[in-house]
C-alpha angles and dihedrals in degrees: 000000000000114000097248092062086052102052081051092052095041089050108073091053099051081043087058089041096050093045091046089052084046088058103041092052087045095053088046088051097054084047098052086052090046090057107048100049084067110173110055093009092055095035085053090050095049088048081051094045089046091043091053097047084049092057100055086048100270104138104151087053092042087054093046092052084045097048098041091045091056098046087044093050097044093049099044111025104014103042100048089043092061089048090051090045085049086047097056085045098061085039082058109056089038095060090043083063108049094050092038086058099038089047083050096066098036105091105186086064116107111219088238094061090045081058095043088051096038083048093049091054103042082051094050097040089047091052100045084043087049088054105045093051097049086057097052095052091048099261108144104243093176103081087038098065091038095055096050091046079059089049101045083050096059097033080058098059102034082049104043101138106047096047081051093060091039084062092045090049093060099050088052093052091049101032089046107203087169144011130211105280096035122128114235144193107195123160092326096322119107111177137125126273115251101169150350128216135175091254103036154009119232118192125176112234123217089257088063096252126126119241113203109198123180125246103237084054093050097054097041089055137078104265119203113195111196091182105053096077097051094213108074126188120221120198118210099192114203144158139228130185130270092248091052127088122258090207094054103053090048089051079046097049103036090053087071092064096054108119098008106144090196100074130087112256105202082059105057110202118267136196118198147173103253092170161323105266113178099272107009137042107239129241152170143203112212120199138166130212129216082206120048094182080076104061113108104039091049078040084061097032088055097050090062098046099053089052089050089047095051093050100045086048084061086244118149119232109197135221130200123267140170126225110204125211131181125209125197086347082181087167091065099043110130091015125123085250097063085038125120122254103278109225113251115236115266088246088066094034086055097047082054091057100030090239116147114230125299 
């Protein structure tokens, strides 16, 4: 028999030989698993081995499997996994209560950010308790985590910008740049703060709209807090004329803050030159408030008083003007607009001066 019919004999039966050791492995391999995971895997063997013997007629078997899987099962997996459980409970309400009591006394800590750090722990200490007790009753833990570590992954990238503002969310809430009822100036919106949220800012705007920015904006952006200070300056900008003096618009203008309870007093009211523009010296009325919550309705109050201060002073507040003249204006030659004046006749020129007719 030549050698190349016999390599074609000899190979289905190395092929046979090679798949029954596959399966073999393979089989050992499941068992081993079996095996190992204990607790739910055995408990759901021994329910398989007592259904089978039920069902060719082997009752008194099937009960015993039943009945020594369950013991089994309630002594070495169910019963330390309740102490445990018990165990993380009590963990639980003893950390709460540290931190509860340690935020407590900690006064520079917003009650947001007490709820944002008890939430975080009873989040950390529940999962670790969660784990720990899947694994003592067989679960496999393992895949699990590492699912949701593949998950997390791609929720992160296909979420990038709201976990970015999450995140936001919280160093605002534990850097505090502002507080709820703070006035802000952030990108062109001025408005107050009327809450913060791990996703998002909203601050109400002067026109009584609220504006909803995001928190990864609001970190990356100047803030001007106009409420942190407590004592908060307001500028009323105005102009007098050159003739005026500059001394007695400020004694005008600084008379109408007498008596006023609203302003600071460690800051007295000032009035000062802050520079020549071309048709008005330049001024300006600083004042500070002991209330910045106050400041755009006494901003628009003190406008109008200044105006009516000046005015009443007999002081002249200028306004620009333009004064127009034409040079070699050739295209208009012997037009009306190059014209001289023409006389009026002597009927007008006597209703101006009240003169009867020549």
């Amino acid at each position: 028999m030549q050698p190349a019919l016999v390599d074609s004999l000899a190979r289905p039966d190395s092929l046979t030989t090679d798949s029954l050791a596959a399966d073999s492995a393979a089989a050992d391999t499941a068992e081993a698993l079996v095996d190992t995971t204990g607790g739910v895997g055995r408990l759901g063997r021994d329910l398989g081995e007592a259904a089978e013997a039920a069902s060719q007629g082997r009752f008194d078997e099937a009960f015993g499997r039943i009945a020594d899987g369950l013991l089994a099962f309630a002594i070495e997996n169910l019963l330390p996994a309740i102490l445990l459980a018990g165990l993380f409970w009590f963990v639980l309400r003893v950390v709460l209560g540290v931190l509860d009591r340690a935020l407590g006394r900690a006064s520079r800590v917003d009650t947001g950010v007490q709820q944002l750090i008890l939430r975080f722990a009873r989040v950390v200490v529940l999962s670790i308790a969660g784990i720990v007790v899947l694994d003592e009753l067989g679960v496999a833990v393992a895949p699990f985590v590492a699912g949701l570590g593949i998950a997390g992954i791609a929720i992160g990238f296909a979420a990038q910008d709201t976990v970015q503002n999450l995140i936001a969310g919280v160093t605002i809430i534990l850097d505090r740049p502002f507080q709820v009822g703070d006035n802000i100036e952030l990108h062109d919106t001025f408005g107050t703060v009327e809450e913060i949220t791990l996703r998002t800012t909203r601050v109400r705007t002067l026109d009584n709209q609220m504006a909803i920015l995001p928190n990864a904006n609001v970190i990356s952006e100047k803030i001007i807090n106009h409420s942190m200070l407590r004592a908060l300056r307001i500028v009323v900008p105005f102009g007098i004329a050159y003739k005026e003096s500059p001394q007695a618009a400020r004694e005008a203008v600084l008379a109408i803050t007498e008596g006023d309870e609203r302003l600071h007093p460690d800051y007295p009211p000032a009035a000062v030159v802050t520079g020549l523009g071309d048709s008005s010296v330049d001024m300006a009325l600083r004042i500070h408030l002991k209330d910045p919550s106050l400041e755009v309705p006494v901003q628009l109050e003190y406008q109008e008083k200044v105006f009516e201060a000046l005015r009443a002073a007999d002081i002249e507040i200028p306004f620009p003007h333009l004064q127009l003249f034409i040079d070699e204006a050739k295209a208009f030659e012997g037009t009306r607009l190059l014209a001289p004046p023409r006389p009026r006749p002597r009927e007008d020129r006597g209703k101006d001066t009240g003169d009867g007719p020549a």
